[in-house]
C-alpha positions as CSV (number, residue, x, y, z in Angstrom):
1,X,20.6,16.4,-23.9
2,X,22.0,15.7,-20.5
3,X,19.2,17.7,-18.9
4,X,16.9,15.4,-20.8
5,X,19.0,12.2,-19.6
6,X,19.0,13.6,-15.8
7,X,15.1,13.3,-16.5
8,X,14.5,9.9,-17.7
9,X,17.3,8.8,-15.2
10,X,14.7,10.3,-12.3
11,X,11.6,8.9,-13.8
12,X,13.1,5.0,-14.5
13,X,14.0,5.7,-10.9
14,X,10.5,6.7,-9.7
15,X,9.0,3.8,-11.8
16,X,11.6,1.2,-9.9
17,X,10.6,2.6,-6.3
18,X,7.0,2.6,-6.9
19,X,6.8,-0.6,-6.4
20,X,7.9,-0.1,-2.7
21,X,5.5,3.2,-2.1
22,X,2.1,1.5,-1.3
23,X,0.0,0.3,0.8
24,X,-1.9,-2.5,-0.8
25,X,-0.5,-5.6,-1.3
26,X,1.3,-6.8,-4.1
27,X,-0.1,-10.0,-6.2
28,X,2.1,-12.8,-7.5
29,X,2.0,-15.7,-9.1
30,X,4.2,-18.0,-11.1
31,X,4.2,-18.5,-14.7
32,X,6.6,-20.8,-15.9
33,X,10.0,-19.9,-15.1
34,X,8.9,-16.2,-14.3
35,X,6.8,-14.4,-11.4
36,X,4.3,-12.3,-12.1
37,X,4.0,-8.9,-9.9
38,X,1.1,-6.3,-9.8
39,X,1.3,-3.7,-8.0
40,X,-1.7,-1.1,-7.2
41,X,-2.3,1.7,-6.0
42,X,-4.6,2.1,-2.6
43,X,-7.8,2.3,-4.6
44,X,-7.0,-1.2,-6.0
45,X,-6.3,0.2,-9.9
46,X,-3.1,-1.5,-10.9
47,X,0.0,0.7,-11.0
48,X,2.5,-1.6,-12.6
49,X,3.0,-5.0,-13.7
50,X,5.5,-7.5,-15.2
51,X,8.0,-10.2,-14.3
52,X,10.8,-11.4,-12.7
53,X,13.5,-14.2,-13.4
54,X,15.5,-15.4,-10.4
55,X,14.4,-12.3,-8.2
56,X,15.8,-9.8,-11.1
57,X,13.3,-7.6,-12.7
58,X,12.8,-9.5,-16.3
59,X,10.6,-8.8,-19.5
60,X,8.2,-5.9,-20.3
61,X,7.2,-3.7,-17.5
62,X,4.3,-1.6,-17.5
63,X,3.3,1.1,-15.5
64,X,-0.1,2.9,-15.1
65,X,-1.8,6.2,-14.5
66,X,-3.8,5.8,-11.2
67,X,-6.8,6.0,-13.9
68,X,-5.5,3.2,-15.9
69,X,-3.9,5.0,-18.9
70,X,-0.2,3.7,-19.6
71,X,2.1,6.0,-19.0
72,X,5.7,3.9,-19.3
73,X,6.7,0.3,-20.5
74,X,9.9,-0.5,-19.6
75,X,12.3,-4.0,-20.7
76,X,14.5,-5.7,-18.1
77,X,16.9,-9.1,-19.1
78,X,17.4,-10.1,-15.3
79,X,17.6,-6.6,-14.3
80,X,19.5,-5.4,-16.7
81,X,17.6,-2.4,-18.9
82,X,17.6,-2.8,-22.4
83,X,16.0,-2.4,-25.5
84,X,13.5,0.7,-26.5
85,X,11.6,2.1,-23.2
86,X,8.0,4.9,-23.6
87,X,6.7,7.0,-21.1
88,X,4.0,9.6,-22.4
89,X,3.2,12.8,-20.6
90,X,0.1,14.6,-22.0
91,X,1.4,15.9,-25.3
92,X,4.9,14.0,-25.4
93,X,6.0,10.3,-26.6
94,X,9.9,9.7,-25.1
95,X,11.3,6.6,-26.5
96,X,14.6,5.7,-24.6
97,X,17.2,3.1,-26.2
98,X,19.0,1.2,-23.7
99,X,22.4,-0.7,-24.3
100,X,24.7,-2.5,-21.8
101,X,22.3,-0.9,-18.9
102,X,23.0,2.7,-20.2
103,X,20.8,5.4,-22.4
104,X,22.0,5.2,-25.6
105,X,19.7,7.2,-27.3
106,X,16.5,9.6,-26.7
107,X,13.6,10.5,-28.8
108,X,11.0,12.8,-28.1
109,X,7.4,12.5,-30.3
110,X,5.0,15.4,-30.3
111,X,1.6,15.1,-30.5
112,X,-0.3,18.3,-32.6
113,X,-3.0,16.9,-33.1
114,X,-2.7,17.1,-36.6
115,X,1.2,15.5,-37.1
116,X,3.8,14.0,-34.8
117,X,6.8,16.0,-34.7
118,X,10.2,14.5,-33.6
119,X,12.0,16.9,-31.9
């Protein structure tokens, strides 16, 4: 389990600095109380996208495959993590629980094609 939570740690870490690894141009615009943010990748597909609330990361986040599949969505309250986080891999469903900014529970979801198996 802790090898599993080393994981997720490095890939919620790859999807925060992702933002910061390109170079096109973010968009934003405002919505309310909140910012919008897209980010893209240098062929202009969209990478990630989601909100912020007084320059904290806020709401769902979701990031893409540079062909457009999703392949996390992620749930900030003003930069705090929370709630139930996905990322899928080719065969695998993770679900991550968040509590008070920490993992308080992982879930893995196999896909056979005929039956999802949780491991």
């Amino acid at each position: 389990m802790k090898k599993f939570k080393s994981t997720i740690v490095a890939v919620a870490m790859i999807f925060a600095t992702a933002m910061h690894a390109q170079d096109v141009e973010p968009t934003f615009e405002q919505k309310g109380e909140l910012i919008k943010g897209t980010y893209y990748y240098e062929d202009g597909n969209i990478r990630q996208e989601g909100t912020y609330k007084n320059g904290k990361l806020h709401g769902e986040w979701v990031s893409y495959k540079q062909n457009g599949e999703k392949n996390a969505i992620a749930k900030y309250e003003e930069g705090i993590k929370t709630g139930k986080w996905f990322f899928w891999s080719d065969d695998i469903l993770t679900e991550v629980d968040y509590s008070d900014n920490r993992i308080a529970e992982v879930k893995n979801y196999k896909n056979t094609k005929t039956l999802v198996i949780r491991d």
